[in-house]
Predicted model as a PDB file, atoms N, CA, C, CB and O in Angstrom, pLDDT in the B-factor column:
MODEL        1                                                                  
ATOM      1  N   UNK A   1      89.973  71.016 100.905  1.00 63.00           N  
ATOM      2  CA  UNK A   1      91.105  70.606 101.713  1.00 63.00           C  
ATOM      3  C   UNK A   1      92.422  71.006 101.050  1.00 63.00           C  
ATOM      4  CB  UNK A   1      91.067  69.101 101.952  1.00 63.00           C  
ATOM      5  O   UNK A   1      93.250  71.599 101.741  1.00 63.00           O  
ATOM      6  N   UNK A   2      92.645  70.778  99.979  1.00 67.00           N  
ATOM      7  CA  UNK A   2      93.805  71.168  99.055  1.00 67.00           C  
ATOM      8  C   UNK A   2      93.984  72.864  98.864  1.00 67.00           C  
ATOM      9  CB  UNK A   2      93.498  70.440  97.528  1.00 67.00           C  
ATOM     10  O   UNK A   2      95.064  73.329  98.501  1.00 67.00           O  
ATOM     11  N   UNK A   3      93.167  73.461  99.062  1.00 77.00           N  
ATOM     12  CA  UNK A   3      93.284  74.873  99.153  1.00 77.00           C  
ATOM     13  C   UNK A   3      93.599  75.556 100.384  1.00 77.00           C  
ATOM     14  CB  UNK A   3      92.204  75.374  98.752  1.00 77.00           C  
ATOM     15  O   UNK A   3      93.847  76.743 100.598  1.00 77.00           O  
ATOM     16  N   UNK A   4      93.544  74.664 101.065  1.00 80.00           N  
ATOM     17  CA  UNK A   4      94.052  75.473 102.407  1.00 80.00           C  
ATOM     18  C   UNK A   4      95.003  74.820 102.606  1.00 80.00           C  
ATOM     19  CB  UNK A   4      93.222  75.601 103.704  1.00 80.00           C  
ATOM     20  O   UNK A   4      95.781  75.350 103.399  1.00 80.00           O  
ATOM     21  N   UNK A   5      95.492  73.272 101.992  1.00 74.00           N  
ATOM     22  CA  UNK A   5      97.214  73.500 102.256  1.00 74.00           C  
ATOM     23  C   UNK A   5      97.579  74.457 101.678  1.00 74.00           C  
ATOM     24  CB  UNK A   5      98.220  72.475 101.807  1.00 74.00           C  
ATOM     25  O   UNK A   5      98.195  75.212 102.430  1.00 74.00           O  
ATOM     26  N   UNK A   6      97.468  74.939 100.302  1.00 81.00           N  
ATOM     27  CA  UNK A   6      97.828  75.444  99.608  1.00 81.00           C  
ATOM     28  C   UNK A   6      98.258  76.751 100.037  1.00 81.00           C  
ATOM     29  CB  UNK A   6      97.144  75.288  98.835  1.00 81.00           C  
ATOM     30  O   UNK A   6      99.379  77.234  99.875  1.00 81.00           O  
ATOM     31  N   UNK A   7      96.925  77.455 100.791  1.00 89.00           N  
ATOM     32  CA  UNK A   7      96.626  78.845 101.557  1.00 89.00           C  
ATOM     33  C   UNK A   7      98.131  79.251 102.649  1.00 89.00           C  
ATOM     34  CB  UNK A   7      94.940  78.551 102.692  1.00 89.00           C  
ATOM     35  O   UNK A   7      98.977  80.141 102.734  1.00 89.00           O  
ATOM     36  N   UNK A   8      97.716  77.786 103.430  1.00 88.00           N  
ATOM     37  CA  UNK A   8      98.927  77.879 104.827  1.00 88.00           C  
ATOM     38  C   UNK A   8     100.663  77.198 103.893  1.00 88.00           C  
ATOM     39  CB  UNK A   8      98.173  76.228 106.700  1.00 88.00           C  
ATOM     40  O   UNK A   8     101.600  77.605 104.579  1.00 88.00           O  
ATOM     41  N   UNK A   9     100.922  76.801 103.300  1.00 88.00           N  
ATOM     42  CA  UNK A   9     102.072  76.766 102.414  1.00 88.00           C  
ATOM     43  C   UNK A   9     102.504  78.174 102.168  1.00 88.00           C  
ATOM     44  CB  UNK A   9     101.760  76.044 101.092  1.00 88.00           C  
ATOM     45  O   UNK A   9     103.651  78.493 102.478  1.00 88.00           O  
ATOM     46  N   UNK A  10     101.727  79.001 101.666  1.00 91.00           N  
ATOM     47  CA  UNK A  10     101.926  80.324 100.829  1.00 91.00           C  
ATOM     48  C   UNK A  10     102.564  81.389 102.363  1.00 91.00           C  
ATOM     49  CB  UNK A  10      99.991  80.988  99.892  1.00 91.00           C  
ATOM     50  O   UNK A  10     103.586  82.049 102.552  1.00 91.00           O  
ATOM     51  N   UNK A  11     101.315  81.080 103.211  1.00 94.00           N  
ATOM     52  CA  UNK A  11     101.063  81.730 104.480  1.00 94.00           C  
ATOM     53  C   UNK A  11     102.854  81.365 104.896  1.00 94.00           C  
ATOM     54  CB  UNK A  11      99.524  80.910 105.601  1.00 94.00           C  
ATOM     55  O   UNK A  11     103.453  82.417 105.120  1.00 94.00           O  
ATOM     56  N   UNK A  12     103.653  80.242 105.012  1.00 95.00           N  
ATOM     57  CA  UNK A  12     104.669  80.462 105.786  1.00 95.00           C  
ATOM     58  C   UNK A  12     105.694  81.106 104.841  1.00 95.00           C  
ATOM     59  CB  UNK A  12     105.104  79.218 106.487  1.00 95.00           C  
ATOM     60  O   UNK A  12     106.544  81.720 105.485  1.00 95.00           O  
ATOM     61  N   UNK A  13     105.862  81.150 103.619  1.00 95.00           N  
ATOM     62  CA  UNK A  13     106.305  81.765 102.912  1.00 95.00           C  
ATOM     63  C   UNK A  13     106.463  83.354 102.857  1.00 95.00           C  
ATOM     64  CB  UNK A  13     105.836  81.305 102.188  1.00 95.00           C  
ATOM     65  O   UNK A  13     107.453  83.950 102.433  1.00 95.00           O  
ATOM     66  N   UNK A  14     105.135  84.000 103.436  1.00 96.00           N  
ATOM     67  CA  UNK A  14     105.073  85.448 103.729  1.00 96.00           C  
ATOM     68  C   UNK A  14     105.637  85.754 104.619  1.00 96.00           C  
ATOM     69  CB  UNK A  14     104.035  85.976 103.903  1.00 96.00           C  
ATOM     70  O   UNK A  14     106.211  86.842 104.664  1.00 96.00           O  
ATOM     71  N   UNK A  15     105.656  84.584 105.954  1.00 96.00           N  
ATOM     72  CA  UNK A  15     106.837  84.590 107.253  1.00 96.00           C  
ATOM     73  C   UNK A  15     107.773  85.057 106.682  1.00 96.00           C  
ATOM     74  CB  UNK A  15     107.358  83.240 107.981  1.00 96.00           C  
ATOM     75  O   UNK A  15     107.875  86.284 106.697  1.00 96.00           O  
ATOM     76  N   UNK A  16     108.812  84.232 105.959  1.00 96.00           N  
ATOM     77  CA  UNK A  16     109.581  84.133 105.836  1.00 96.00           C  
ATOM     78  C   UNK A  16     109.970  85.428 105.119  1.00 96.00           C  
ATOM     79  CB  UNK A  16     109.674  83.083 105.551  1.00 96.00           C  
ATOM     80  O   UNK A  16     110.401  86.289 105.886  1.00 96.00           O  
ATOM     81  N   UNK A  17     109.932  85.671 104.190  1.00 96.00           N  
ATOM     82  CA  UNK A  17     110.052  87.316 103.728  1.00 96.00           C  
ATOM     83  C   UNK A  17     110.052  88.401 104.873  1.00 96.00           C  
ATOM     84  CB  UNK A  17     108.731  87.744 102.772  1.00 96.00           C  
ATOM     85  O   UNK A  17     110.938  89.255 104.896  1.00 96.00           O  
ATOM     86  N   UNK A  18     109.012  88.360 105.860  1.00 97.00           N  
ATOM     87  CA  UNK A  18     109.300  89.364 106.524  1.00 97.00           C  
ATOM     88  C   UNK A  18     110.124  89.113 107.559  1.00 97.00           C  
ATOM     89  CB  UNK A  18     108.316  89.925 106.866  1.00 97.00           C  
ATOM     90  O   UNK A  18     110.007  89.912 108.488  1.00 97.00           O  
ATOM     91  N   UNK A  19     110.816  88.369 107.677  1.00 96.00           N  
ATOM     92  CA  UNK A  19     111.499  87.873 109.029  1.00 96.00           C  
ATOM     93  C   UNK A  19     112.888  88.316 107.623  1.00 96.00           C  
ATOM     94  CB  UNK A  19     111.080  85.698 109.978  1.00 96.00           C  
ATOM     95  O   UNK A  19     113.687  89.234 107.807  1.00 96.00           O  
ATOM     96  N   UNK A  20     112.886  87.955 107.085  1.00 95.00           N  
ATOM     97  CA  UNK A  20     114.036  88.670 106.244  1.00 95.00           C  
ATOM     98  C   UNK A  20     114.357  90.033 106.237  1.00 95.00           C  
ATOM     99  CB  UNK A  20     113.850  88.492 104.990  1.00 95.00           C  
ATOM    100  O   UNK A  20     115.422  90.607 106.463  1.00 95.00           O  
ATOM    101  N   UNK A  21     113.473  90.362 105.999  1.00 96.00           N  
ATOM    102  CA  UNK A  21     113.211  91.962 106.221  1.00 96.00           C  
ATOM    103  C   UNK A  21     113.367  92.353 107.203  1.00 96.00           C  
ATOM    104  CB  UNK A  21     112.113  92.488 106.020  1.00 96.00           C  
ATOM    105  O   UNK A  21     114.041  93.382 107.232  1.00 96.00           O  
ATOM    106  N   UNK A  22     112.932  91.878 108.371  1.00 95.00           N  
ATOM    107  CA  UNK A  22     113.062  92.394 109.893  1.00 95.00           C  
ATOM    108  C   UNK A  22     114.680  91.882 109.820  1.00 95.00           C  
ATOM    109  CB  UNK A  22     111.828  91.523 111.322  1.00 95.00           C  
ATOM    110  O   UNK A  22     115.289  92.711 110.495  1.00 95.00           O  
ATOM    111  N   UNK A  23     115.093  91.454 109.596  1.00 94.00           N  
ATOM    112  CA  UNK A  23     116.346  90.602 109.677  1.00 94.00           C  
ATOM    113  C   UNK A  23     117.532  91.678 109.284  1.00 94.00           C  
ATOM    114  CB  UNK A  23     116.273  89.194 108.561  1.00 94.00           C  
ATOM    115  O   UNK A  23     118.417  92.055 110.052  1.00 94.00           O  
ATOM    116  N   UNK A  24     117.328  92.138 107.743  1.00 93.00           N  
ATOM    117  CA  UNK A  24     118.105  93.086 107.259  1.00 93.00           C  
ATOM    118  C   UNK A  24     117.980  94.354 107.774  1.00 93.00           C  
ATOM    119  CB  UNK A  24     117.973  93.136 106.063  1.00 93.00           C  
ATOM    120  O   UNK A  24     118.903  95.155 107.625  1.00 93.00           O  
ATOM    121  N   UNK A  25     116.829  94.697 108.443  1.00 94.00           N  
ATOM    122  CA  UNK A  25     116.568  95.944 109.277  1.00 94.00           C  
ATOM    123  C   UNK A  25     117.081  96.427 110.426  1.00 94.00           C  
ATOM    124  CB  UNK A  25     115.542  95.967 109.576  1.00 94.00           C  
ATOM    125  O   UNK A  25     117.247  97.576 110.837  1.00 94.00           O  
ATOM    126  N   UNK A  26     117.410  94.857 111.090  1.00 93.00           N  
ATOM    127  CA  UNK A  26     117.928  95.255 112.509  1.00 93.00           C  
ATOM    128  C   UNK A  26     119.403  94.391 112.675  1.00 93.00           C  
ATOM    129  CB  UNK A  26     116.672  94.779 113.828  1.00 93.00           C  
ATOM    130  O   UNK A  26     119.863  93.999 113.748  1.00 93.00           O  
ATOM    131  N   UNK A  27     119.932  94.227 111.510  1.00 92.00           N  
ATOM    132  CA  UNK A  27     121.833  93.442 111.233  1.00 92.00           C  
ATOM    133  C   UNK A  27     122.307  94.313 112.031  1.00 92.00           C  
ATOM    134  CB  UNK A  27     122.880  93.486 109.462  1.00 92.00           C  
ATOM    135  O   UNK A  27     122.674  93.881 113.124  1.00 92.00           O  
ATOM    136  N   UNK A  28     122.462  95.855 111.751  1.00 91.00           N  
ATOM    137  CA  UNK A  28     123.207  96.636 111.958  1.00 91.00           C  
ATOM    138  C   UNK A  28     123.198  97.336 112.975  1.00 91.00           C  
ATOM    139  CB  UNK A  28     123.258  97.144 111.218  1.00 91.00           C  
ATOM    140  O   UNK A  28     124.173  98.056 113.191  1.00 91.00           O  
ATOM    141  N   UNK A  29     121.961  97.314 113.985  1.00 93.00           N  
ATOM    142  CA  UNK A  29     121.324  98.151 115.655  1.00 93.00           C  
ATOM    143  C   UNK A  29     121.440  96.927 116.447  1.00 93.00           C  
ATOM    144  CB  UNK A  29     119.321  98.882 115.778  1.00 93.00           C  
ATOM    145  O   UNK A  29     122.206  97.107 117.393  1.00 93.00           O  
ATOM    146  N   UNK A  30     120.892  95.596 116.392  1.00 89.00           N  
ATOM    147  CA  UNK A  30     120.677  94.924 116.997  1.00 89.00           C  
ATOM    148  C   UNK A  30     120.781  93.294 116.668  1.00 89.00           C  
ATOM    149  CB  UNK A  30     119.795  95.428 117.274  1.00 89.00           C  
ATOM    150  O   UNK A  30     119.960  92.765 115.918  1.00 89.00           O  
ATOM    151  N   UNK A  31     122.036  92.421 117.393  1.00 88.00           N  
ATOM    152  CA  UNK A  31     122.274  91.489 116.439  1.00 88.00           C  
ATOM    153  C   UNK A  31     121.729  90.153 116.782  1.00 88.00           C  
ATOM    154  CB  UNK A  31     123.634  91.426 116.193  1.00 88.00           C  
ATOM    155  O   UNK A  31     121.619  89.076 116.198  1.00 88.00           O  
ATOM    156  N   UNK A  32     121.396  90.679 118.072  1.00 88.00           N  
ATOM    157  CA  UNK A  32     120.677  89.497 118.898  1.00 88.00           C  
ATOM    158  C   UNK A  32     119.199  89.027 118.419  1.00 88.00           C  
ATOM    159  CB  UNK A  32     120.512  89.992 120.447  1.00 88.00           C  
ATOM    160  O   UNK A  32     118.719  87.924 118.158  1.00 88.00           O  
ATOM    161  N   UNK A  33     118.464  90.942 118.419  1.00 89.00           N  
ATOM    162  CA  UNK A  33     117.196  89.954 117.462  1.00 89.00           C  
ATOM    163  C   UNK A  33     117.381  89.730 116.451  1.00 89.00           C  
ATOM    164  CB  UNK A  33     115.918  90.364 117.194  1.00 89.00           C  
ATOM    165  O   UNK A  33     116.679  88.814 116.024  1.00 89.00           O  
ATOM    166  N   UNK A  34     118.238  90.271 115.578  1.00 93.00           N  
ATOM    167  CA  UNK A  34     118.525  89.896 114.065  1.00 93.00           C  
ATOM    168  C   UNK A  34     118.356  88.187 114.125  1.00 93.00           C  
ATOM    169  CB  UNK A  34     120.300  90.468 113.496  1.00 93.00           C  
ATOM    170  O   UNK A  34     117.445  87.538 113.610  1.00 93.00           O  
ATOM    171  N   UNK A  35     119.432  87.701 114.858  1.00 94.00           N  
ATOM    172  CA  UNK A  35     119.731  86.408 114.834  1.00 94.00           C  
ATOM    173  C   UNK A  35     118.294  85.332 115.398  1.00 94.00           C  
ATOM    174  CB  UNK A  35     121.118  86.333 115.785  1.00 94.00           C  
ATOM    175  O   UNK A  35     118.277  84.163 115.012  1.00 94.00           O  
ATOM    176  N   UNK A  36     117.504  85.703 116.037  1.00 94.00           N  
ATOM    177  CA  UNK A  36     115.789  85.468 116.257  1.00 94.00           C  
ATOM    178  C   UNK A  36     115.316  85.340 114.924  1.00 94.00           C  
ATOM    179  CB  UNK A  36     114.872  86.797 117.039  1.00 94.00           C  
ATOM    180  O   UNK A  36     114.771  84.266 114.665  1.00 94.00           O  
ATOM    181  N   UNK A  37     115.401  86.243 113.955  1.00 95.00           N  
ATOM    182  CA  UNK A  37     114.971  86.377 112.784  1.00 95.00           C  
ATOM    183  C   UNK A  37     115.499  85.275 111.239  1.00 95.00           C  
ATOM    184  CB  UNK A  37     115.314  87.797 112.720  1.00 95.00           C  
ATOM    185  O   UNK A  37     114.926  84.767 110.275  1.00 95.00           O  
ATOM    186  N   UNK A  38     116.907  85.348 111.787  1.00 95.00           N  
ATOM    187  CA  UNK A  38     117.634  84.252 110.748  1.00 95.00           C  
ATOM    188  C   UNK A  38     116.657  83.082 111.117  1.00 95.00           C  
ATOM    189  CB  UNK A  38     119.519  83.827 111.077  1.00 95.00           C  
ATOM    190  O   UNK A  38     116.046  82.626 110.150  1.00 95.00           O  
ATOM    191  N   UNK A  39     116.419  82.559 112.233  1.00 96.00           N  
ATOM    192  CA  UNK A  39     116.228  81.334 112.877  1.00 96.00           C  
ATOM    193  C   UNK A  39     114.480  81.011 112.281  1.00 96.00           C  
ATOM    194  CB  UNK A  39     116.520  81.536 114.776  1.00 96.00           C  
ATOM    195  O   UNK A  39     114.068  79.906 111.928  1.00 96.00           O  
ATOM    196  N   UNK A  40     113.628  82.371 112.306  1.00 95.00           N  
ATOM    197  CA  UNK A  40     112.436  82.563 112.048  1.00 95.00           C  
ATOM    198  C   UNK A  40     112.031  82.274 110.545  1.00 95.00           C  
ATOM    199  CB  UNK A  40     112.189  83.811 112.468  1.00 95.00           C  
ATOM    200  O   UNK A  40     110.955  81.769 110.223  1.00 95.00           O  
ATOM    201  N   UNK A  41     113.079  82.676 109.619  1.00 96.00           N  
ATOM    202  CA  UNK A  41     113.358  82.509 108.273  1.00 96.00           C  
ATOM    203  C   UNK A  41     113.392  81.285 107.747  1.00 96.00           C  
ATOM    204  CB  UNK A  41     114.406  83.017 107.988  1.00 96.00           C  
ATOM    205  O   UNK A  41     112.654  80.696 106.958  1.00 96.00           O  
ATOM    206  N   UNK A  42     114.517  80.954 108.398  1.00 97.00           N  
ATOM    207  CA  UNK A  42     115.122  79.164 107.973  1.00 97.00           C  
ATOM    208  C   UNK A  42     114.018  78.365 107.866  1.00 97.00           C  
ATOM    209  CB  UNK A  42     116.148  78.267 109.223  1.00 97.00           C  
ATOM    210  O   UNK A  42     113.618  77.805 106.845  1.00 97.00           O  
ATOM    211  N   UNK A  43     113.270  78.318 109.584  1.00 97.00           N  
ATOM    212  CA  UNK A  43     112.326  77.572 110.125  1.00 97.00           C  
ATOM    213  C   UNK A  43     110.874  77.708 108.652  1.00 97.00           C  
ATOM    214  CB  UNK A  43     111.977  78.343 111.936  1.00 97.00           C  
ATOM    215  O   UNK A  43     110.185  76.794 108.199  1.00 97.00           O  
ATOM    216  N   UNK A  44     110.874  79.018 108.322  1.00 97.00           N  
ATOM    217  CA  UNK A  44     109.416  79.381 108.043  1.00 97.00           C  
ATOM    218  C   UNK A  44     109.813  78.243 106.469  1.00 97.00           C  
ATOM    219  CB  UNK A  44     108.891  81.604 107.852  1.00 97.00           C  
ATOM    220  O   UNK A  44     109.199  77.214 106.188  1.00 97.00           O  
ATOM    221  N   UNK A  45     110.992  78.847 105.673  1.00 96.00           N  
ATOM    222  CA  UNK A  45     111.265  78.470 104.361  1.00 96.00           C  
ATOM    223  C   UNK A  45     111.168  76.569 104.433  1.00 96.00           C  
ATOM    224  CB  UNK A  45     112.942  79.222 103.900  1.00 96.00           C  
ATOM    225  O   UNK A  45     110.555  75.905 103.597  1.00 96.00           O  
ATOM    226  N   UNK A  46     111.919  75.988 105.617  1.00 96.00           N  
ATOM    227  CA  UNK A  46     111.508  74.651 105.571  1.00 96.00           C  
ATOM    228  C   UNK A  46     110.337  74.259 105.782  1.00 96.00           C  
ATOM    229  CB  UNK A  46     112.083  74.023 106.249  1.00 96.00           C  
ATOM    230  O   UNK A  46     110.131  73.101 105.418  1.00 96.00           O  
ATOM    231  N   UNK A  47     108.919  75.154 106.541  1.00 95.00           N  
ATOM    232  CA  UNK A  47     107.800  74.533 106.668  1.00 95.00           C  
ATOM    233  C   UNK A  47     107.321  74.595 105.061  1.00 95.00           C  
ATOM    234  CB  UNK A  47     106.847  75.230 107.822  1.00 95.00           C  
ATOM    235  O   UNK A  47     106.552  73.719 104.664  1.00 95.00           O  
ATOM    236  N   UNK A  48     107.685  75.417 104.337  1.00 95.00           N  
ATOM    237  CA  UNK A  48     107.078  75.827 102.604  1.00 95.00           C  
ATOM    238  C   UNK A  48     107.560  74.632 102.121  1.00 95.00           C  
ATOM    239  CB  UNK A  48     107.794  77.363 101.573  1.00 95.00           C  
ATOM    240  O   UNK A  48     106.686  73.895 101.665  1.00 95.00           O  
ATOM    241  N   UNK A  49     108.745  74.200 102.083  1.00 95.00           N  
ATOM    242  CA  UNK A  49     108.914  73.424 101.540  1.00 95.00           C  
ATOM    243  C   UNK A  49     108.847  71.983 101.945  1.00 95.00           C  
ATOM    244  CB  UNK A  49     109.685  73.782 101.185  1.00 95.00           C  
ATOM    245  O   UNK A  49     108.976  71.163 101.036  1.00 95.00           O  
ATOM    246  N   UNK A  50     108.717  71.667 102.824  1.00 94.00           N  
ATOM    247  CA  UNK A  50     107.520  70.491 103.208  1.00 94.00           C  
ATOM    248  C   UNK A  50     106.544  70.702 103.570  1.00 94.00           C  
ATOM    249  CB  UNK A  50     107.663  69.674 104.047  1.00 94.00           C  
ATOM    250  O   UNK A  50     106.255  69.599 104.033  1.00 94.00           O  
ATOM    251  N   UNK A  51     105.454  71.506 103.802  1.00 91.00           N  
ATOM    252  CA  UNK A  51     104.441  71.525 103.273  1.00 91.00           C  
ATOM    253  C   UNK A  51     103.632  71.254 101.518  1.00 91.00           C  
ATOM    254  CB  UNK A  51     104.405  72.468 103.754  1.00 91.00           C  
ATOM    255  O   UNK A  51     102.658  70.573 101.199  1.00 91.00           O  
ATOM    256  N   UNK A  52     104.633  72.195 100.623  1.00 92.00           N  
ATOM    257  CA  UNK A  52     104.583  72.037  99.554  1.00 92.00           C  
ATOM    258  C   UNK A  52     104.889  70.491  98.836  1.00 92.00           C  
ATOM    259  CB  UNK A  52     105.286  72.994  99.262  1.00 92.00           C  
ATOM    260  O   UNK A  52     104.259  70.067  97.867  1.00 92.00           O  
ATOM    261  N   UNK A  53     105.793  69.889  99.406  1.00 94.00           N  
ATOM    262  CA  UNK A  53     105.995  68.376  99.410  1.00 94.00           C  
ATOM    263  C   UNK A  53     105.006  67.509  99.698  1.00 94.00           C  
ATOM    264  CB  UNK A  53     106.896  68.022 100.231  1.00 94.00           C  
ATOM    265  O   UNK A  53     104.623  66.564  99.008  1.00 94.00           O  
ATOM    266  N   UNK A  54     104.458  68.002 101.137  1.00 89.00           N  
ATOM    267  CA  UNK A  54     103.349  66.906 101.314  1.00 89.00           C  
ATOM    268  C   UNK A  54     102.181  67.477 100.533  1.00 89.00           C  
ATOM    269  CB  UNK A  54     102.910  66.601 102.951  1.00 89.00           C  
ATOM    270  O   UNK A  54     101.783  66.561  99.813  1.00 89.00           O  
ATOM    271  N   UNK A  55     101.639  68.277 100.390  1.00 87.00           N  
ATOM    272  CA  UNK A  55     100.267  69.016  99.600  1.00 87.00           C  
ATOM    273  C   UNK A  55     100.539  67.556  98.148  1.00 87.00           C  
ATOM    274  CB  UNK A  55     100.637  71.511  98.886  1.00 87.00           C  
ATOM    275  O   UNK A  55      99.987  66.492  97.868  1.00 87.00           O  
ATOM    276  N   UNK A  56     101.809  68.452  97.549  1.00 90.00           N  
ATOM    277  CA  UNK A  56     102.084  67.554  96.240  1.00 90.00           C  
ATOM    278  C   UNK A  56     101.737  65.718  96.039  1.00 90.00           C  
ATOM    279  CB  UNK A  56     103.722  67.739  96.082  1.00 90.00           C  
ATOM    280  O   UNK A  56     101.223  65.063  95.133  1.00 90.00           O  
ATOM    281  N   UNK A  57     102.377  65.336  97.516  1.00 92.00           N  
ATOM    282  CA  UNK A  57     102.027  64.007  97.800  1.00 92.00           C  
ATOM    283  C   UNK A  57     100.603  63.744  97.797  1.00 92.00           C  
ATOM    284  CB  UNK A  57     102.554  63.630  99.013  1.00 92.00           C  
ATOM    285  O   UNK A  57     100.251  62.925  96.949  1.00 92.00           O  
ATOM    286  N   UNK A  58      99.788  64.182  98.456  1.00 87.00           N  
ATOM    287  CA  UNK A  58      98.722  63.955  98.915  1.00 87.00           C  
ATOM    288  C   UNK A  58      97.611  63.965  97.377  1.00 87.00           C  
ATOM    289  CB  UNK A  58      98.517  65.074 100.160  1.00 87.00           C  
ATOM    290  O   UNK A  58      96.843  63.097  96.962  1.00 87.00           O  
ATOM    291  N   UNK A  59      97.974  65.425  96.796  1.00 87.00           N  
ATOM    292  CA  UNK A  59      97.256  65.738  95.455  1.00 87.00           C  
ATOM    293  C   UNK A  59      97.578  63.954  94.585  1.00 87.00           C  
ATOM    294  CB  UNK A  59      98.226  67.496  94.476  1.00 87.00           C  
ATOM    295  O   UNK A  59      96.739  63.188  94.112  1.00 87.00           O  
ATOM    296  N   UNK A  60      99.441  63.767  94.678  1.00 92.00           N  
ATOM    297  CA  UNK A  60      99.159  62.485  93.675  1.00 92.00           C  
ATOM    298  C   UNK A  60      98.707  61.038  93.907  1.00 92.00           C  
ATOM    299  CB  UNK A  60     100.263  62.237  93.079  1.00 92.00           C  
ATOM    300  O   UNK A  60      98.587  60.154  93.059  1.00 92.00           O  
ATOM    301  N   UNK A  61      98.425  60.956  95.552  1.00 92.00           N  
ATOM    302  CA  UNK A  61      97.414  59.940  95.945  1.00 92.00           C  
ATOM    303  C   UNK A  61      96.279  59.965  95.189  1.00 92.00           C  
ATOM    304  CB  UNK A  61      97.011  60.055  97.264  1.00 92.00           C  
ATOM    305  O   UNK A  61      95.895  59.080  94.424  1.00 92.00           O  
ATOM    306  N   UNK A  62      95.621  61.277  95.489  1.00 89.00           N  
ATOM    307  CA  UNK A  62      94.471  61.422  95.347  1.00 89.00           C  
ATOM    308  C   UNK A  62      93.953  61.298  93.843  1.00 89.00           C  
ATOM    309  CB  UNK A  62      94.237  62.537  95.953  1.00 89.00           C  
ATOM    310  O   UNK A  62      92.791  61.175  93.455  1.00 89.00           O  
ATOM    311  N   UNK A  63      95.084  61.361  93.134  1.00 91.00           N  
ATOM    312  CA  UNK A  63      94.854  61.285  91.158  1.00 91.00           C  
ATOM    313  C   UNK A  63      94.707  59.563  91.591  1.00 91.00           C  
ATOM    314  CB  UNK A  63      96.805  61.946  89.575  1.00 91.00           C  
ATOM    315  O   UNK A  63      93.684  58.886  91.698  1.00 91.00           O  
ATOM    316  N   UNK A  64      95.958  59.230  91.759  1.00 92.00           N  
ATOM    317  CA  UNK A  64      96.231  57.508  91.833  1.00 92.00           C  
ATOM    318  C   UNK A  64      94.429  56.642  92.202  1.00 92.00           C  
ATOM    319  CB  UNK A  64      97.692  57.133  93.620  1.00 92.00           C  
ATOM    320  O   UNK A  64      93.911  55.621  91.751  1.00 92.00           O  
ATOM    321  N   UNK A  65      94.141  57.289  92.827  1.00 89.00           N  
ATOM    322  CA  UNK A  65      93.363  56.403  93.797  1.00 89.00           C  
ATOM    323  C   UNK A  65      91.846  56.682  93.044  1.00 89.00           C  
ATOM    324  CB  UNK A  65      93.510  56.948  95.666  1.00 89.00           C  
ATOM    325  O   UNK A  65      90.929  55.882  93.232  1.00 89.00           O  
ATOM    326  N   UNK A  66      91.670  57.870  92.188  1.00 82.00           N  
ATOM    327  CA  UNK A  66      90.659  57.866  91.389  1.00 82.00           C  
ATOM    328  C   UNK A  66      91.039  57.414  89.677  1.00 82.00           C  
ATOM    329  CB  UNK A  66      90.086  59.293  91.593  1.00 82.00           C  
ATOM    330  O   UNK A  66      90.143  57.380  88.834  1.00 82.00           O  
TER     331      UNK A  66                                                      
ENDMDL                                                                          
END                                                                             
């Protein structure tokens, strides 16, 4: 169970990089999807980091409670 938060944590993190990338790719042709992409970024970097929050939580239940 802890490895696949772990897995899908990492997983929105790779979002997020490429939505950066798509992001810096299309600033300068197209600003409308660019701005799709800021939004795709933000979103992806806050699921990492609450995900990574709750994973962490959950792992120190799980010490506590054994």
């Amino acid at each position: 169970m802890i490895k696949i938060l772990r897995y899908t944590e990492y997983l929105y993190l790779v979002i997020a990089v490429i939505s950066f990338y798509k992001l810096f790719e299309l600033w300068n042709t197209d600003r409308d999807k660019s701005y799709m992409f800021v939004f795709f970024a933000l979103v992806s970097l806050g699921m990492f980091l609450f995900r990574r929050n709750y994973r962490k939580k959950f792992e120190q239940r799980k010490r506590d409670n054994n």
